[in-house]
C-alpha positions in Angstrom: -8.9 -13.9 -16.1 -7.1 -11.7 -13.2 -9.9 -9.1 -13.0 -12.2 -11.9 -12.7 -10.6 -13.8 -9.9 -9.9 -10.2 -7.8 -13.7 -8.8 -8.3 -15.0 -12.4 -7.4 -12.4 -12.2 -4.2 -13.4 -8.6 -3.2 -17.3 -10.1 -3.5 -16.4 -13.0 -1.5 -14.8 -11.1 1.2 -17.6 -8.3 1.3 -20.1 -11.9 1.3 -18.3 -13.1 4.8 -18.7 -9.5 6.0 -22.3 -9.6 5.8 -22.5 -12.9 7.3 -19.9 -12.2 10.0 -21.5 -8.6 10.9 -24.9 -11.0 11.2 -23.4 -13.3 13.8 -22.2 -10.2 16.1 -25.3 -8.7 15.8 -27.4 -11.8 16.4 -25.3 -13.6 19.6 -25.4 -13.0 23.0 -22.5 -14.9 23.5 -19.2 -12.9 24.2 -16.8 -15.4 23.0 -18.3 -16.0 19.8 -19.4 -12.3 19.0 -15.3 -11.5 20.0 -14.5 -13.8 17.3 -17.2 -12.6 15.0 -15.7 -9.0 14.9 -12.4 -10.3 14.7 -13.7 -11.7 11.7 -15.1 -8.9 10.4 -12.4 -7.1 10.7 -10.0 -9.5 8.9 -12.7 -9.5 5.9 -12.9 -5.1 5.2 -8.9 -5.4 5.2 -9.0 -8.9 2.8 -11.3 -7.0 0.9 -9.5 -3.4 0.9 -6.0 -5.8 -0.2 -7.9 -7.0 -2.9 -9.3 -4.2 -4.3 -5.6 -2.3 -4.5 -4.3 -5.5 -6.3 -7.5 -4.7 -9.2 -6.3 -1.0 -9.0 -9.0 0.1 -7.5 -8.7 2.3 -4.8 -9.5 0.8 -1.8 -12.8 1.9 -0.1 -12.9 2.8 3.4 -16.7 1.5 4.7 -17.3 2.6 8.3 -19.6 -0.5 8.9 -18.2 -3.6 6.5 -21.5 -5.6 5.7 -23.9 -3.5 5.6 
């Protein structure tokens, strides 16, 4: 149903943040770790889009991932 699919989107988006926050802390490339916050970004504002289509009030995390 539609609560479902936005509580498994919100967990998928909060499951790239851990994995992206992993790559920036775990690269000493700049390139790559530029992309990897990028990334992380994009996922706590997916996430926080998601959560105020559930109506649930969006959460602000200061450190998405962790």
């Amino acid at each position: 149903d539609r609560a479902a699919a936005l509580a498994l989107a919100v967990h998928l988006e909060e499951g790239m943040a851990l994995r992206w926050r992993a790559l920036v802390s775990g690269t000493d490339d700049r390139a790559l770790r530029q992309v990897a916050v990028s990334a992380l970004q994009e996922t706590a504002v997916r996430a926080a889009q998601w959560r105020k289509l559930a109506g649930i009030t969006p959460v602000t995390v200061p450190f998405p991932g962790t």
